[in-house]
N, C-alpha and C positions, 0 to 999 in steps of 0.2 A: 504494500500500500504506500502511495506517495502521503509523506507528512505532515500535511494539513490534513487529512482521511484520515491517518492512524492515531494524530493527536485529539481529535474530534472524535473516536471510535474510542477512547481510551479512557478520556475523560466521562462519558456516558453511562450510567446504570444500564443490567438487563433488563429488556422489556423498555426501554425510550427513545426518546427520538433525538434529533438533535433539537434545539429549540432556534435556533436560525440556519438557514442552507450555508454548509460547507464551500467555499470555492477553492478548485487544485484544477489544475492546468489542461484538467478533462472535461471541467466545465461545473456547473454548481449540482451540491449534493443534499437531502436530508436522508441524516441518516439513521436508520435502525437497528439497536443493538439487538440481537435476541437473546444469546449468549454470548460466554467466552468461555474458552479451554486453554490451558497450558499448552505450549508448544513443546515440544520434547525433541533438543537437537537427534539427527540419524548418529546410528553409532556411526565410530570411528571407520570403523574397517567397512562400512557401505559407503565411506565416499572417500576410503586410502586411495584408490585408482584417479578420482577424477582432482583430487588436492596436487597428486603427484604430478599429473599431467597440465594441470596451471601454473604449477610451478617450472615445472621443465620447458612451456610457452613463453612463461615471463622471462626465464633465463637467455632464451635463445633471442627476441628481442630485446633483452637488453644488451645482448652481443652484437646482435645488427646493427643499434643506434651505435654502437661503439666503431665499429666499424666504420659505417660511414660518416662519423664527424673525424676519424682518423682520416678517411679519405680526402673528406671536404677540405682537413688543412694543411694537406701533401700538395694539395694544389694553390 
């Protein structure tokens, strides 16, 4: 949820509404709480694969940027 929706949704009791329309950059909202539940991060090891694999992307760009600003001032 973009921050004006989640702080609007947060601030709310179950079973209310907002008491004036939300506006976020998808356009204006009233909103209704019904419930809320705890989020429960996934374990670890359901998302070892995809952490490793953002990490080992960020790494290889930040070799790239390396790269070519060594290039850009060889020239």
């Amino acid at each position: 949820m973009v921050k004006p929706f989640s702080d609007a949704v947060a601030a709310l009791e179950n079973g209310k509404y907002t008491s004036v329309p939300v506006q976020t950059e998808f356009g204006w909202h009233v909103i209704l709480r019904e419930e809320s539940r705890t989020n429960e991060p996934p374990p670890l090891e359901s998302v070892r694969d995809t952490i490793a694999q953002n990490v080992a992307q960020k790494k290889f760009q930040d070799h790239l940027e390396k790269l070519r600003a060594d290039a850009a001032n060889k020239n």
